[in-house]
C-alpha positions as CSV (number, residue, x, y, z in Angstrom):
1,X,4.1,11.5,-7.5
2,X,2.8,9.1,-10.4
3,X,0.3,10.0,-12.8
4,X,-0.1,7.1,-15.0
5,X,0.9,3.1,-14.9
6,X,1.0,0.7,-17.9
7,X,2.1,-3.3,-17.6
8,X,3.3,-6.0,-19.2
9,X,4.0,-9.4,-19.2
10,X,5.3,-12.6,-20.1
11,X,3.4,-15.1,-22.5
12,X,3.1,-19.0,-22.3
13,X,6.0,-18.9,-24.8
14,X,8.4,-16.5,-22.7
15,X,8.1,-13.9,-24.8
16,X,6.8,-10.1,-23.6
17,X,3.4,-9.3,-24.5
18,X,2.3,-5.4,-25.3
19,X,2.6,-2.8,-23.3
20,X,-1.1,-2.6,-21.4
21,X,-3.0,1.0,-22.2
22,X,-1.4,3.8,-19.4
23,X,-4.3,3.9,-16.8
24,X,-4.6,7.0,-14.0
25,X,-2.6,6.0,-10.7
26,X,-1.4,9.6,-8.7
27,X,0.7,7.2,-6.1
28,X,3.1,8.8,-4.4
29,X,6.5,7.0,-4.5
30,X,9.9,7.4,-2.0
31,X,13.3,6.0,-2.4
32,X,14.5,6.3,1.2
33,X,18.5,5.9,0.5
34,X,19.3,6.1,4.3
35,X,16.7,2.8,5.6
36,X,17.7,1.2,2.3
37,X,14.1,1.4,1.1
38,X,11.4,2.2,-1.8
39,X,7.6,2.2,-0.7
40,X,5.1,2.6,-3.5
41,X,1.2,3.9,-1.8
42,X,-0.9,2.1,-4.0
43,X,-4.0,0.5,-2.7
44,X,-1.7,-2.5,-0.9
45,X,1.2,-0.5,-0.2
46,X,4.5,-2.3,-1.7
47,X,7.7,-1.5,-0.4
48,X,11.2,-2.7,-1.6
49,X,14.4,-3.0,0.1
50,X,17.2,-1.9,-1.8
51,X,19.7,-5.0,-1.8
52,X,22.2,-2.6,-4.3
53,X,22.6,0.7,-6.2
54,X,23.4,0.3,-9.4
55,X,25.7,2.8,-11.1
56,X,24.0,6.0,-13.0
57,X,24.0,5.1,-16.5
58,X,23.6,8.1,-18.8
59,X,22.9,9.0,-22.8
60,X,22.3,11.4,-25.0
61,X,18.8,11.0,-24.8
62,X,18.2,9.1,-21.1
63,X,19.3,8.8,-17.9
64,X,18.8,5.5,-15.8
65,X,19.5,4.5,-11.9
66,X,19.1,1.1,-10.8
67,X,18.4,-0.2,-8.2
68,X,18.6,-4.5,-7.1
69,X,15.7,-4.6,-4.9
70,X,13.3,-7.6,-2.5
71,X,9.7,-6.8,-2.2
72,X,7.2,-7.6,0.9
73,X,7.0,-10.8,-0.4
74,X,10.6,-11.9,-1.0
75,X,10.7,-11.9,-5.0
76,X,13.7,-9.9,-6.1
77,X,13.1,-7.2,-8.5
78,X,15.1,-4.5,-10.4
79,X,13.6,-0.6,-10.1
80,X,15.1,1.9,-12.7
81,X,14.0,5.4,-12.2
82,X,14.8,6.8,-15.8
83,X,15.2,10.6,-16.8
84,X,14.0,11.0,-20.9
85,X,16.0,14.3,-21.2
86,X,14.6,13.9,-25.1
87,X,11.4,14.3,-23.6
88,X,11.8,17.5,-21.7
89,X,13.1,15.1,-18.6
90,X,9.9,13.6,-18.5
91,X,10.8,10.8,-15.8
92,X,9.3,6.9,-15.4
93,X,9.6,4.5,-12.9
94,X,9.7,0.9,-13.2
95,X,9.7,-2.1,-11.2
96,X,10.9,-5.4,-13.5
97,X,10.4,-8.7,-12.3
98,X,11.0,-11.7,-14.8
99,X,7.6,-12.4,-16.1
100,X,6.1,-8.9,-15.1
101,X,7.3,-5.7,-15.5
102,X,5.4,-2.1,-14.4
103,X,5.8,1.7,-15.4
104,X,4.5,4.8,-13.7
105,X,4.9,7.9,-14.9
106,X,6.5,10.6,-12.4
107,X,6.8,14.1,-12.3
108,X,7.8,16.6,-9.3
C-alpha cells in the first residue's frame, strides 16, 4: 500500500527539475513475479510487464531491486522498490522513465 507520491521531471535543458511536494495516494501496488507483472490501482490503473529482474543491490544504508519493465502503453521504464534500512526500512517505490520519474511511499 502507498501512502504518499512525489514527481519529477525533465526541463527544456535536460536537466531534472525538483522533486514535486509528496501528495496523499493509498494505491495499492503488486509485483506478480509468476505473470511477469506490476499493476499500480491508481485512478487509470497502470500495469508493467517485467522484461528483467535486475540483481538485489544492497548498502549499508539501502537496499534496491530493479526491475526492466514496458507499461500499457509500450514506453519502457525501470521500477526500483528500495528498502532505507537508515530509515527504520521505511520502503519507496519508483517508476523512472527518461524525462519523468515517480515515487510512492510504501509500507506493509
Amino acid at each position: 500500500k502507498t501512502s504518499s507520491v512525489s514527481f519529477i521531471e525533465k526541463n527544456d535543458k535536460g536537466s531534472w527539475g525538483q522533486w514535486s511536494d509528496f501528495v496523499k495516494a493509498e494505491l495499492l501496488i503488486t509485483i506478480d513475479a509468476k505473470k511477469d507483472r506490476i499493476v499500480v490501482n491508481s485512478p487509470e490503473i497502470q500495469v508493467f510487464t517485467i522484461k528483467s529482474y535486475g540483481d538485489k543491490i544492497e548498502s549499508e544504508t539501502t537496499k534496491t531491486v530493479p526491475f526492466d519493465c514496458v507499461d500499457n502503453n509500450g514506453s519502457k521504464c525501470k521500477i526500483l522498490v528500495i528498502t532505507r534500512k537508515d530509515e527504520k526500512n521505511r520502503m519507496q517505490f519508483y517508476i523512472n522513465y527518461s524525462e519523468l520519474k515517480f515515487v510512492y511511499n510504501i509500507y506493509n
